[in-house]
VEXLO-913403 format. One record per residue (C-alpha): residue number from 1; residue in one letter; y, x, z. Coordinates in steps of 0.05 Angstrom, whole numbers, plus 32768, in hexadecimal, padded with zeros to 4 digits. Example, Ala and Ser with C-alpha at 12.3 -4.5 7.8 and 13.67 -1.06 7.14 Angstrom:
2
i=1	aa=A	north=7FA6	east=80F6	up=809C
i=2	aa=S	north=7FEB	east=8111	up=808F
This chain:
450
i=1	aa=X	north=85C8	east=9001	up=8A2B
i=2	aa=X	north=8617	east=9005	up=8A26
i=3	aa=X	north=8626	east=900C	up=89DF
i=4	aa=X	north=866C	east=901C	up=89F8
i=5	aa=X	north=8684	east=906E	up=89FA
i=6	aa=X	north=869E	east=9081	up=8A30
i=7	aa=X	north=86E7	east=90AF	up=8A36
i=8	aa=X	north=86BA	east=90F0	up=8A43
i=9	aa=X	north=8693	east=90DB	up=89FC
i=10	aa=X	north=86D2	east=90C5	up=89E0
i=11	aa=X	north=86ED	east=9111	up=89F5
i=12	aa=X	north=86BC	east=912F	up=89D0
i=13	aa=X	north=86BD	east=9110	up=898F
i=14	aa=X	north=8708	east=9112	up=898B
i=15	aa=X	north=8709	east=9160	up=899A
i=16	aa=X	north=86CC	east=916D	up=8965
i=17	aa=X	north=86F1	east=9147	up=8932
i=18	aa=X	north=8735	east=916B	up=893E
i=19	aa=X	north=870A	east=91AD	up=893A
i=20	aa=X	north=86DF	east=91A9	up=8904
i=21	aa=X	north=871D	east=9184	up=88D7
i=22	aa=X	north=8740	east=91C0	up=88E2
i=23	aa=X	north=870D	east=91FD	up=88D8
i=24	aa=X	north=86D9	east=91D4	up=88AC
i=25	aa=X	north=86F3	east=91B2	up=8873
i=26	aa=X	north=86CC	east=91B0	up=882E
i=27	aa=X	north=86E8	east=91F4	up=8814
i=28	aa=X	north=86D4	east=920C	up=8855
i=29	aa=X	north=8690	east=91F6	up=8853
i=30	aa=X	north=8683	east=9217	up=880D
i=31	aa=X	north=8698	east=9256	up=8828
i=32	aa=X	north=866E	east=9257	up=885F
i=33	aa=X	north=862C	east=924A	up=883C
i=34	aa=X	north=8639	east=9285	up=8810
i=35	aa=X	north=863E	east=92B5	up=8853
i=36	aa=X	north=85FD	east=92D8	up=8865
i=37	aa=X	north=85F6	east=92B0	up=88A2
i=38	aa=X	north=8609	east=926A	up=8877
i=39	aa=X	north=8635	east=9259	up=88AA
i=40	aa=X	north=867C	east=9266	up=88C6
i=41	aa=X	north=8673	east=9290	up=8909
i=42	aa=X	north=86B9	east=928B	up=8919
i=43	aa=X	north=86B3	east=9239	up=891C
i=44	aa=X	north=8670	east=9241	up=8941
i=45	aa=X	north=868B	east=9273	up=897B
i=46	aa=X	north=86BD	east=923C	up=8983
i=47	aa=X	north=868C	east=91FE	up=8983
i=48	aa=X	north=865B	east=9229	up=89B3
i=49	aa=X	north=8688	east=9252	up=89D6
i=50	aa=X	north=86C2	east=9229	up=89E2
i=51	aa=X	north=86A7	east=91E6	up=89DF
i=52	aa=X	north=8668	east=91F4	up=89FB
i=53	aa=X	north=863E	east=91C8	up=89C3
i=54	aa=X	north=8600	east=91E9	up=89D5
i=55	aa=X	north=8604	east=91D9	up=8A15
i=56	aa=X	north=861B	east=9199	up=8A13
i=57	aa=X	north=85D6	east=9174	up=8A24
i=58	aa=X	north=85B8	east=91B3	up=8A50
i=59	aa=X	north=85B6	east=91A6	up=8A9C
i=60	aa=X	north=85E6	east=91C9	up=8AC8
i=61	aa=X	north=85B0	east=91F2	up=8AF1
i=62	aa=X	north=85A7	east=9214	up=8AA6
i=63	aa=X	north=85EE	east=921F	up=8A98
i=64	aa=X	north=85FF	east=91D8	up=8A79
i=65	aa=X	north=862D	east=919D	up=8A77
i=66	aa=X	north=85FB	east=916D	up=8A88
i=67	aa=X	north=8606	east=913D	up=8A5D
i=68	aa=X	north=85D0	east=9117	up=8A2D
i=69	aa=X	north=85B3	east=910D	up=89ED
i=70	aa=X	north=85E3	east=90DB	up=89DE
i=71	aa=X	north=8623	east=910E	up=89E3
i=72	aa=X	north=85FA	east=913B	up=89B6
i=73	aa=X	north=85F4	east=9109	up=8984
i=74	aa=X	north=8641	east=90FC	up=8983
i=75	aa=X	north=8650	east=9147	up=896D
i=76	aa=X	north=860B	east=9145	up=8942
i=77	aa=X	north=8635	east=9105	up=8920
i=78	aa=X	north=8674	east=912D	up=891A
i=79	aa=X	north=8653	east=9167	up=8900
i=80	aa=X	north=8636	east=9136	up=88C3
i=81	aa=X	north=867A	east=9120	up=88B4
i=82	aa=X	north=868F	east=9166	up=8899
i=83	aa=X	north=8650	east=9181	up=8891
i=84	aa=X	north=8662	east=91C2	up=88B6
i=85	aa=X	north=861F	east=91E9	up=88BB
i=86	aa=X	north=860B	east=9207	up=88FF
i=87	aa=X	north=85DB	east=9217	up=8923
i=88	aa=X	north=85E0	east=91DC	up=8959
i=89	aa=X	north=85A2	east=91BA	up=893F
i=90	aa=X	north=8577	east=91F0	up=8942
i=91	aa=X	north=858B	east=920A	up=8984
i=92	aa=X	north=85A5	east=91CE	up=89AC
i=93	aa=X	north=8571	east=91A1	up=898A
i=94	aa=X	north=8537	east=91BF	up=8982
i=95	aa=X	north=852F	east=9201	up=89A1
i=96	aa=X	north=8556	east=91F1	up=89DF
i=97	aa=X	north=8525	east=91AA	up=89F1
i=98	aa=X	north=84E4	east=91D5	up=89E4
i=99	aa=X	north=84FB	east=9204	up=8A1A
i=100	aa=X	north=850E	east=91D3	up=8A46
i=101	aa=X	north=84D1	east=91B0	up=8A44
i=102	aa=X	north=849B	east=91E1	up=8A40
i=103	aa=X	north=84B5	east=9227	up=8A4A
i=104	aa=X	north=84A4	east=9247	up=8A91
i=105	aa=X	north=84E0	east=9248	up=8AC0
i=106	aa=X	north=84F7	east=929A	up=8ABB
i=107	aa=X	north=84F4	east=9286	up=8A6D
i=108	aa=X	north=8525	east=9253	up=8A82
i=109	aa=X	north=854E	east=9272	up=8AA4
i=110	aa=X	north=854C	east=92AF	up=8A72
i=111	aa=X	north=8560	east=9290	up=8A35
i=112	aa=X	north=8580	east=9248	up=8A46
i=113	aa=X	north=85BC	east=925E	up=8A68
i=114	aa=X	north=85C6	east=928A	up=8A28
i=115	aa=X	north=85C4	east=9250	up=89FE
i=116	aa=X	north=85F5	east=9223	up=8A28
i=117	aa=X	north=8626	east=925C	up=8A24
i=118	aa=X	north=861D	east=925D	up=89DB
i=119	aa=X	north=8607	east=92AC	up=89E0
i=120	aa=X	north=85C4	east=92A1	up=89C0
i=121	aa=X	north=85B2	east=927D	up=8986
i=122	aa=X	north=855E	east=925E	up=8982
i=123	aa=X	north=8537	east=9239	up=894F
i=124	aa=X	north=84F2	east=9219	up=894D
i=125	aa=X	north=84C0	east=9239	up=8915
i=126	aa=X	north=8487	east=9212	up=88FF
i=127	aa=X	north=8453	east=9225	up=88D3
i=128	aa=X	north=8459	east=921A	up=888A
i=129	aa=X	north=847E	east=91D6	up=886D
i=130	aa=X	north=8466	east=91B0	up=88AF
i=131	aa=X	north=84B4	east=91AA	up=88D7
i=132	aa=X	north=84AB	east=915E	up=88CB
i=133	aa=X	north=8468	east=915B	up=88E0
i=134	aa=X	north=846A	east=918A	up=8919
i=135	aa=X	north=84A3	east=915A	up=8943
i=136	aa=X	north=846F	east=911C	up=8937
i=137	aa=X	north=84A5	east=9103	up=8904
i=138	aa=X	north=8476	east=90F2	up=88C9
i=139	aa=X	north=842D	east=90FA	up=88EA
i=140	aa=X	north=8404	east=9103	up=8925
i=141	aa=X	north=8416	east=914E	up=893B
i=142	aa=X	north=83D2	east=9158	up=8961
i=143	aa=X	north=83AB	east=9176	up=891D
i=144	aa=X	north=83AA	east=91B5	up=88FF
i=145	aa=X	north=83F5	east=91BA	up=88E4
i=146	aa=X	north=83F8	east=9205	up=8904
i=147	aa=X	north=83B9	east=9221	up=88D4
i=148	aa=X	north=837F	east=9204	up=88F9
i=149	aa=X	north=8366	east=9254	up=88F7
i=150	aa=X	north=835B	east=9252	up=88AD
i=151	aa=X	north=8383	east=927F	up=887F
i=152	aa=X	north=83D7	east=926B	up=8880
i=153	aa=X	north=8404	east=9251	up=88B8
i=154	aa=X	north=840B	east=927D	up=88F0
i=155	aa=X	north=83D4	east=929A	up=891E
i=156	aa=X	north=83DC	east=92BA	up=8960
i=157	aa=X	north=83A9	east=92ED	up=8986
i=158	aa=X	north=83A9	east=9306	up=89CD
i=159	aa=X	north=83B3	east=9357	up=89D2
i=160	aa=X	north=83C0	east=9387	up=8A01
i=161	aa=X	north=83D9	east=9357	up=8A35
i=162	aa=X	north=8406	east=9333	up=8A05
i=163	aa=X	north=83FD	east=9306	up=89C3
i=164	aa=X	north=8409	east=9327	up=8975
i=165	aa=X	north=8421	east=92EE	up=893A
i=166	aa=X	north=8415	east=92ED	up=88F7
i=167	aa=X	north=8424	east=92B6	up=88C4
i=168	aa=X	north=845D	east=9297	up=88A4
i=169	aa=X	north=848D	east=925B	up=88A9
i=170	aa=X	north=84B2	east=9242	up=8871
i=171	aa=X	north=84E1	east=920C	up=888C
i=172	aa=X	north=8505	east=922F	up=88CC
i=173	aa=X	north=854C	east=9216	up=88CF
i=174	aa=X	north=8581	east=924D	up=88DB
i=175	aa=X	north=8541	east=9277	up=88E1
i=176	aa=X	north=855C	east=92AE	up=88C4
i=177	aa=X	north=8599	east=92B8	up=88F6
i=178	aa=X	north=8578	east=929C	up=892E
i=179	aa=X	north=8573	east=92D3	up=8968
i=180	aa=X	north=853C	east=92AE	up=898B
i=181	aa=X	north=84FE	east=928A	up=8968
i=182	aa=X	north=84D2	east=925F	up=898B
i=183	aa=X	north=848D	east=9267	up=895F
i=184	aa=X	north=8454	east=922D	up=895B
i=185	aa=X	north=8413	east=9254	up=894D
i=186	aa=X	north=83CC	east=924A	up=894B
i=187	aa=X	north=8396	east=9269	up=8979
i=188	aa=X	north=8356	east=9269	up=898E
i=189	aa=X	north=8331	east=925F	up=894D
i=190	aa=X	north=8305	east=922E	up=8944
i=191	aa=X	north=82E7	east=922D	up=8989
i=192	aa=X	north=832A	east=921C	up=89B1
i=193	aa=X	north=8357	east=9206	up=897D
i=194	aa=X	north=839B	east=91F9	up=8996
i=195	aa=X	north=83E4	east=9202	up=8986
i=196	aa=X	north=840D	east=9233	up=89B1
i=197	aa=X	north=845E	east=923D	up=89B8
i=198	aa=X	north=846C	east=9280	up=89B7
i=199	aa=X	north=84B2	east=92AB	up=89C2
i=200	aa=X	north=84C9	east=92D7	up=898B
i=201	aa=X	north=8511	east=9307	up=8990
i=202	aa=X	north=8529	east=9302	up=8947
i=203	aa=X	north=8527	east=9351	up=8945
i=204	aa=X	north=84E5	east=9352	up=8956
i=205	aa=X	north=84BB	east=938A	up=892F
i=206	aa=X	north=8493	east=9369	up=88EE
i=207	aa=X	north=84BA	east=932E	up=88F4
i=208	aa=X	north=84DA	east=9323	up=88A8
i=209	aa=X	north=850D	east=92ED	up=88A5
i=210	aa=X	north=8525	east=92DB	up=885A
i=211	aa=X	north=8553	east=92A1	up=8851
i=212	aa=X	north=8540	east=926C	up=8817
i=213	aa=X	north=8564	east=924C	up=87E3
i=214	aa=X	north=856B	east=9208	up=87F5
i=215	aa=X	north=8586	east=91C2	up=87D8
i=216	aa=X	north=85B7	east=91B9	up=8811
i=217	aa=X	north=85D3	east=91FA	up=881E
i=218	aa=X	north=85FB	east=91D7	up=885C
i=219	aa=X	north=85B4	east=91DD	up=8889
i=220	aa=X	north=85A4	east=921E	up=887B
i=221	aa=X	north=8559	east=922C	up=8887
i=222	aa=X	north=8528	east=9276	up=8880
i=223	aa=X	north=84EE	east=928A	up=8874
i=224	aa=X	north=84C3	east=92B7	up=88A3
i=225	aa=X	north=848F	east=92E2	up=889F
i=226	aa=X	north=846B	east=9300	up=88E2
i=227	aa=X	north=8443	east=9342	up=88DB
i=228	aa=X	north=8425	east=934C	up=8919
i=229	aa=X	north=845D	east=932E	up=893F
i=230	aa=X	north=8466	east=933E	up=898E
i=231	aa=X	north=846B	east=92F2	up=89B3
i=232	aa=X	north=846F	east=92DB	up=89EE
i=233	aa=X	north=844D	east=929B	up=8A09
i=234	aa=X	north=847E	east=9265	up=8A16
i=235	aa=X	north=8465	east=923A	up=8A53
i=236	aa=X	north=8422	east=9248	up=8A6D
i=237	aa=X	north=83E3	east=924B	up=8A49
i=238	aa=X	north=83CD	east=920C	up=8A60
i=239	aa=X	north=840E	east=91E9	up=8A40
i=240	aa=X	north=83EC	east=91E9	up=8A00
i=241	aa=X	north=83CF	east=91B3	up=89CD
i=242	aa=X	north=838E	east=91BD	up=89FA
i=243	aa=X	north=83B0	east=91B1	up=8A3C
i=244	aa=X	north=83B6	east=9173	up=8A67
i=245	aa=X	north=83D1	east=9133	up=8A48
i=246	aa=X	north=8418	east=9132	up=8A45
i=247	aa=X	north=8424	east=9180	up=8A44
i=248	aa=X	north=8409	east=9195	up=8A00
i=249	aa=X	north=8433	east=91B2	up=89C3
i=250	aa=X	north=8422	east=917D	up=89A1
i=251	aa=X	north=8448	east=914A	up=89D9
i=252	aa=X	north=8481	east=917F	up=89DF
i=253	aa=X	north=8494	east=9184	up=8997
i=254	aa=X	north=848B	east=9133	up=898D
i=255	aa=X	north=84B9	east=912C	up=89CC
i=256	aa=X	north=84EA	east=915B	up=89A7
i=257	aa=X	north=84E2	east=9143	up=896B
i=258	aa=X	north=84FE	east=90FE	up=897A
i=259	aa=X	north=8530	east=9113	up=899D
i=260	aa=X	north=8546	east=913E	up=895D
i=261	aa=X	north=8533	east=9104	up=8932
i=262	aa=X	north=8572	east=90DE	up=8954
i=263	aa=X	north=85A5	east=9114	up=8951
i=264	aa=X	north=858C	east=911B	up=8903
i=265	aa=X	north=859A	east=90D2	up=8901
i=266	aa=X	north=85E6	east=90D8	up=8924
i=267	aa=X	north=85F1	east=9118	up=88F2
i=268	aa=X	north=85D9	east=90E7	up=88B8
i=269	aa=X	north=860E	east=90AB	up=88CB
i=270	aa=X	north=8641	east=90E0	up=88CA
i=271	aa=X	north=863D	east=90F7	up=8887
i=272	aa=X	north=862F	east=90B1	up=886D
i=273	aa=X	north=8672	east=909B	up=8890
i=274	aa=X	north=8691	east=90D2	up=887E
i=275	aa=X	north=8676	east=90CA	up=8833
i=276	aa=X	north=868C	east=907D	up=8831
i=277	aa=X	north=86D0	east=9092	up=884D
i=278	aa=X	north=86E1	east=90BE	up=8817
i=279	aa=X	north=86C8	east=908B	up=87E6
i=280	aa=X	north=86F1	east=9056	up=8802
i=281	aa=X	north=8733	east=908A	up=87FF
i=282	aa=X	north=8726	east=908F	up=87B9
i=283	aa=X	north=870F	east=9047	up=879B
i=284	aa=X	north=874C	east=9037	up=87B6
i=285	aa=X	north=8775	east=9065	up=878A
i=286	aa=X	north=8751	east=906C	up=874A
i=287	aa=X	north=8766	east=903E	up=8716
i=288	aa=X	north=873F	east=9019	up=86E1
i=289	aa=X	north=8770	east=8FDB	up=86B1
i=290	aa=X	north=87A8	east=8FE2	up=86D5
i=291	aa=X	north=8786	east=8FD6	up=8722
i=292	aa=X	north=875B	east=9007	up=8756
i=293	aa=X	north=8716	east=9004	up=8749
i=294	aa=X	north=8714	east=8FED	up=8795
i=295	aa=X	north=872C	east=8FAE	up=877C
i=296	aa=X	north=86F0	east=8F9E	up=875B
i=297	aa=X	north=86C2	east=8F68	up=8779
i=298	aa=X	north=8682	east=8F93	up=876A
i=299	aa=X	north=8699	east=8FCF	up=8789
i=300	aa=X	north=86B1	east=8FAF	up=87C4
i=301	aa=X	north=866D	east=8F91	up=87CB
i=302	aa=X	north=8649	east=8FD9	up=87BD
i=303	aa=X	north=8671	east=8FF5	up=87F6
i=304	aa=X	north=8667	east=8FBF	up=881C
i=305	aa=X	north=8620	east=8FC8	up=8824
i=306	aa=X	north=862C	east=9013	up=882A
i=307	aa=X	north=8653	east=8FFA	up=886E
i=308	aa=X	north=8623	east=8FCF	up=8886
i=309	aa=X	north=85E7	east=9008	up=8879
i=310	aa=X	north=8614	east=903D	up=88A2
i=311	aa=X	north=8623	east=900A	up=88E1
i=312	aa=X	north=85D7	east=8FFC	up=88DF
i=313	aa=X	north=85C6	east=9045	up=88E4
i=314	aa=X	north=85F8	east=9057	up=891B
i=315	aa=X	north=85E5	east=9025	up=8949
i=316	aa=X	north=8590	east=903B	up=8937
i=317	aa=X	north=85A7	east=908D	up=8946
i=318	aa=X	north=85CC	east=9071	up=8986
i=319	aa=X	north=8599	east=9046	up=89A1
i=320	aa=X	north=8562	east=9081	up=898A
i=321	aa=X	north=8594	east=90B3	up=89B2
i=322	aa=X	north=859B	east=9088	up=89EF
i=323	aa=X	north=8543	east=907C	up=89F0
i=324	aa=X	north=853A	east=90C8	up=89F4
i=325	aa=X	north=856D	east=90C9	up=8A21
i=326	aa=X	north=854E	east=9092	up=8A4D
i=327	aa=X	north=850A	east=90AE	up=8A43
i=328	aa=X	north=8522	east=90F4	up=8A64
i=329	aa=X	north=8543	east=90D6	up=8A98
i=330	aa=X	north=850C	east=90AC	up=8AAA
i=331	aa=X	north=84D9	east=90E7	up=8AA6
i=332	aa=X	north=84B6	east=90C0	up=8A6B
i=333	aa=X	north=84BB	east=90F5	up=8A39
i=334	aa=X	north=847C	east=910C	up=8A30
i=335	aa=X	north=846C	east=90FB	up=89EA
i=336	aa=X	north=8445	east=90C1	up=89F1
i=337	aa=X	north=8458	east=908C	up=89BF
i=338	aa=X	north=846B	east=9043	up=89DB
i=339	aa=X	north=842E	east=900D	up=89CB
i=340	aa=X	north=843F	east=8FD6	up=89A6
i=341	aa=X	north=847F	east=8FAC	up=89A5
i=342	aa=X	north=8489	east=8FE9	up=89DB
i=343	aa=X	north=84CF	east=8FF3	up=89F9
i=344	aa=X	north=84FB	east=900D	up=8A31
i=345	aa=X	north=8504	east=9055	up=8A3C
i=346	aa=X	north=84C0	east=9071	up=8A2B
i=347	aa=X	north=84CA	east=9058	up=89DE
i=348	aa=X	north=84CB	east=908A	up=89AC
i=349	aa=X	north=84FF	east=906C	up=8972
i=350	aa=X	north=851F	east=90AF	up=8957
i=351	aa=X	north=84F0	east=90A7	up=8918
i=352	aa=X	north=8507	east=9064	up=88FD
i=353	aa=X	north=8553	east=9078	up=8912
i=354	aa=X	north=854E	east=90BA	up=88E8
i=355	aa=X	north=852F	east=9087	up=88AB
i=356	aa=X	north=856E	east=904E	up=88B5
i=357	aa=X	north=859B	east=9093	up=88B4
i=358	aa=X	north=857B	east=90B3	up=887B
i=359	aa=X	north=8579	east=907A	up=8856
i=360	aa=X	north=85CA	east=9064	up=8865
i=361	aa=X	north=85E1	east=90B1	up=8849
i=362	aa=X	north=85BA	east=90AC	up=880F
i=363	aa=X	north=85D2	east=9063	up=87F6
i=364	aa=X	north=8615	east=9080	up=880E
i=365	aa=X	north=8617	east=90C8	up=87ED
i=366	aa=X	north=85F7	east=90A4	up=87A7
i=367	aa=X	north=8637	east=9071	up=87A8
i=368	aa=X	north=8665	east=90A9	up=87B9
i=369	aa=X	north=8655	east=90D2	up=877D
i=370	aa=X	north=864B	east=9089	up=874C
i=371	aa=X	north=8696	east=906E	up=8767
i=372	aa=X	north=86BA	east=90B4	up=8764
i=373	aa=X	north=86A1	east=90B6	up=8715
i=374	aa=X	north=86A6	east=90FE	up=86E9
i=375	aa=X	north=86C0	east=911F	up=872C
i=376	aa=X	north=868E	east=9106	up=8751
i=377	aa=X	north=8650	east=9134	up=872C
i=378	aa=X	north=867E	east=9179	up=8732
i=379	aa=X	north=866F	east=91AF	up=8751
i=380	aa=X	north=86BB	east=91B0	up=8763
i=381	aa=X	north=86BD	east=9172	up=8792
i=382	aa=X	north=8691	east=916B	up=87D3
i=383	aa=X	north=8678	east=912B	up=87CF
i=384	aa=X	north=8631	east=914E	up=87A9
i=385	aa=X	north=8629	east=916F	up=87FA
i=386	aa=X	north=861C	east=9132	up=8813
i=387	aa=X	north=85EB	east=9115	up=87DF
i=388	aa=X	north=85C6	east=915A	up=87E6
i=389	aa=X	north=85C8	east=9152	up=8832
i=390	aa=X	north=85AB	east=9108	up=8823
i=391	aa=X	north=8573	east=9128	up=87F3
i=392	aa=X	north=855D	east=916E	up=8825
i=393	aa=X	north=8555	east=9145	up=885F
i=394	aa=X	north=8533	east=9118	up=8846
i=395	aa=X	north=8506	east=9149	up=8826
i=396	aa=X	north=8505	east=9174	up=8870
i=397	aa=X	north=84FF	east=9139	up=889C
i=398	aa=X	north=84E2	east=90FE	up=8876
i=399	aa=X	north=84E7	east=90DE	up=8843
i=400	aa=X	north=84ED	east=9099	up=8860
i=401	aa=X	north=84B9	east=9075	up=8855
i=402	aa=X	north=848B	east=90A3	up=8873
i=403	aa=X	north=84BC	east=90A6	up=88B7
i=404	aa=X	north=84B3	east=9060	up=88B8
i=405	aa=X	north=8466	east=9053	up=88A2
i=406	aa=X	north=8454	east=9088	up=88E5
i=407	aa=X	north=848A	east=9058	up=890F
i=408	aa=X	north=8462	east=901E	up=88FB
i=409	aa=X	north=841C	east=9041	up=8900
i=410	aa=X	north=842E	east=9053	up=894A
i=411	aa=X	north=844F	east=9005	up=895C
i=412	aa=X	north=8404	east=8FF8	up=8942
i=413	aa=X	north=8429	east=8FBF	up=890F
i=414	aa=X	north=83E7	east=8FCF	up=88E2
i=415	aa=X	north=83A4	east=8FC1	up=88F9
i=416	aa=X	north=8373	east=8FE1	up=88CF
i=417	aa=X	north=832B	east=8FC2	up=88CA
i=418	aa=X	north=82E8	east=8FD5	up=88B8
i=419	aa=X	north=82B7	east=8FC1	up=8879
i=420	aa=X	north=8297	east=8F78	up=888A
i=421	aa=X	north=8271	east=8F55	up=885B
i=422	aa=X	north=8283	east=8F09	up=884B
i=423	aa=X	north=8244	east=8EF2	up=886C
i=424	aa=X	north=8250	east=8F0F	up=88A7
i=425	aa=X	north=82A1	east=8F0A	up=88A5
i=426	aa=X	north=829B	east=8EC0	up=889F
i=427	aa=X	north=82A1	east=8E88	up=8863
i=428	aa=X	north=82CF	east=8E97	up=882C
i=429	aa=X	north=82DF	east=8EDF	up=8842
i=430	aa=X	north=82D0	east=8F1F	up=880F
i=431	aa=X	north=82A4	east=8F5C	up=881D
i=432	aa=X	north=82CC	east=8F8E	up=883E
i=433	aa=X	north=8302	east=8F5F	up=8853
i=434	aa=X	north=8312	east=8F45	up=88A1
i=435	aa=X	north=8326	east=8EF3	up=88A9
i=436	aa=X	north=836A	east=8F03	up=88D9
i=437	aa=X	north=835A	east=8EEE	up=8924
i=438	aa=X	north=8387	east=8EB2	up=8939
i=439	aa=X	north=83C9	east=8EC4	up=8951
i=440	aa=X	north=83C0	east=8F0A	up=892A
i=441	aa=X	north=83F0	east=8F1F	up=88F6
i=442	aa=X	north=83D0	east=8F18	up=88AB
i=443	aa=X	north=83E6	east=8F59	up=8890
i=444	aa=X	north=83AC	east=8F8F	up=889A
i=445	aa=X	north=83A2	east=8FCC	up=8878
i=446	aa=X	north=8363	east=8FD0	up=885A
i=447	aa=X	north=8364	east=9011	up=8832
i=448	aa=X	north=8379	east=9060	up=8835
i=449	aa=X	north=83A2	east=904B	up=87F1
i=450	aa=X	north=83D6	east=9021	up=8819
């Protein structure tokens, strides 16, 4: 890996900065949260049309640049440092990959040359308050997170030649502007349970789209409700959680997932560099007895660590980036999680990157609003975005710990044990408790409490 950019990634973070300084500043931002859409179409017809953001990590054969997942994550980092909302995530991240990777090749070629030429605008719906779960963020995605045919989620039926929706999904980023939705359902009751991807126009008939309040109005999310919904299958029939190894929904959306994961991460470092930035600026100019408050050894040593959090998280959403990258290229991305002390380009490390990122804006956005004092808790100033971008990520995508107890679980860092009595466990050892084997690590996790 060359942690070097090169002068094409170097091009497109300089032009992304020089755009979004000029059409998305904080005043900018406020306003376009408050718009119907909750974001600026003007600054995204420019970003998609002009620049071609959608596109950027699309092949050419679909209409794309054909670049990687490691330019998207430079304009996903430039897009945290002014926290311009758009819908590049849930089109270019999400929707976009899922298509890519499972949808049938005239759904291909139907919708992703659209989406390169920023004419059409997708979104991934899960069922529920399972988005974290669903990408094989926080959990194995192979159980019942689409309603498991009980009562909830969203169910899907065969008729007349076609497939009818109902259901809801509660957590469906730009869901209520998006003008394609790509729909995780459940079928087949309890005889042949599995999860399905299915194609939904956002016009469709019974389709009710109603867009929620949320903590950080900068990633505008819906709610929606399907009433007997028209879908389309997307991929084959045999593509779903029942299908062969390495082609079910539940491999798809854990493939895309980390791959999201990292360009969360990147999105993260921006607005925690971006956050540190401004709290440098104004340390520096505030004065307390006669001197800055950036003076002061203790808040040079508080924003020290804030530094050294923010250069840790960059390189993890890099190195996450570049993995999915690596995995795609090297036709490893199947979903399949690396073993043990795995590596190399099969490794899935978005997880732990979007937990070092999550973790950096949050230390970062808390010192932001402590060092910029009275200002710092108004309404007036901006730096209360980025502690509420901190705070709704962490609630959509997280929270830490749990990103990083499902990393561990899948390195297998854990080995859990079964009940053996002292007798038959050897001398000195208690009922219920395993002696380690030699060369094994002593931690084990006994209990569901841990």
């Amino acid at each position: 890996m060359d942690a070097a950019l090169t002068a094409e990634q170097d091009e497109i973070r300089r032009t992304l900065r020089e755009a979004l300084t000029r059409h998305s500043g904080p005043d900018d931002v406020k306003a376009a949260v408050r718009t119907p859409a909750g974001h600026n179409g003007a600054l995204w017809a420019a970003l998609a049309g002009r620049l071609g953001l959608p596109g950027l990590a699309l092949p050419e054969r679909h209409g794309g640049a054909g670049c990687g997942t490691v330019e998207l994550a430079l304009a996903a980092e430039e897009l945290g440092r002014s926290l311009a909302p758009t819908p590049l995530l849930a089109t270019a991240g999400l929707a976009a990959p899922v298509l890519l990777a499972h949808g049938t090749p005239r759904q291909q070629a139907d919708h992703l040359p659209r989406i390169a030429a920023g004419e059409l605008t997708a979104t991934l719906a899960v069922p529920g308050t399972a988005l974290a779960t669903a990408l094989g963020l926080t959990g194995d995605n192979r159980g019942d997170w689409a309603g498991g045919g009980r009562t909830g989620g969203v169910q899907a039926r065969a008729a007349g030649g076609g497939w009818r929706l109902y259901g809801q999904a509660d957590q469906v980023l730009d869901g209520h502007t998006a003008q394609l939705l790509i729909v995780a359902a459940h079928t087949g009751g309890y005889a042949r349970s599995r999860t399905l991807l299915f194609l939904v126009r956002g016009d469709a008939p019974g389709l009710v789209r109603v867009r929620r309040t949320a903590l950080d109005e900068t990633r505008p999310r819906a709610r929606l409700e399907l009433r007997d919904v028209e879908g389309e299958l997307c991929g084959d029939e045999g593509g779903g959680s029942g299908g062969g190894p390495g082609h079910g929904v539940g491999a798809v959306l854990a493939t895309v997932g980390d791959r999201a994961a990292a360009l969360l991460a990147a999105e993260a470092v921006g607005a925690a560099d971006h956050a540190l930035a401004r709290t440098v600026t104004h340390v520096k100019e505030r004065e307390q007895f006669g001197r800055p408050i950036g003076s002061f050894q203790a808040v040079k040593h508080r924003l020290a660590d804030v530094y050294v959090g923010v250069q840790a998280a960059r390189s993890a959403a890099y190195y996450a980036a570049w993995a999915a990258e690596a995995a795609e290229a090297a036709g490893a991305g199947t979903g399949a999680a690396a073993g043990p002390g795995g590596g190399g380009a099969g490794e899935r490390v978005g997880g732990l990157a979007l937990a070092q990122g999550l973790e950096a804006l949050r230390r970062a956005a808390a010192e932001a609003v402590q060092l910029h004092g009275g200002i710092g808790f108004t309404w007036e100033h901006d730096v209360h975005l980025y502690f509420k971008r901190a705070a709704g990520d962490e609630l959509l995508f997280g929270p830490v710990h749990r990103l990083r107890a499902y990393a561990a679980e899948r390195a297998g860092l854990f080995a859990r044990t079964g009940a053996r009595t002292g007798a038959s466990a050897g001398t000195g050892a208690r009922e219920g408790v395993e002696p380690p084997e030699r060369g094994e690590p002593t931690v084990r996790v006994t209990g569901a409490g841990v």
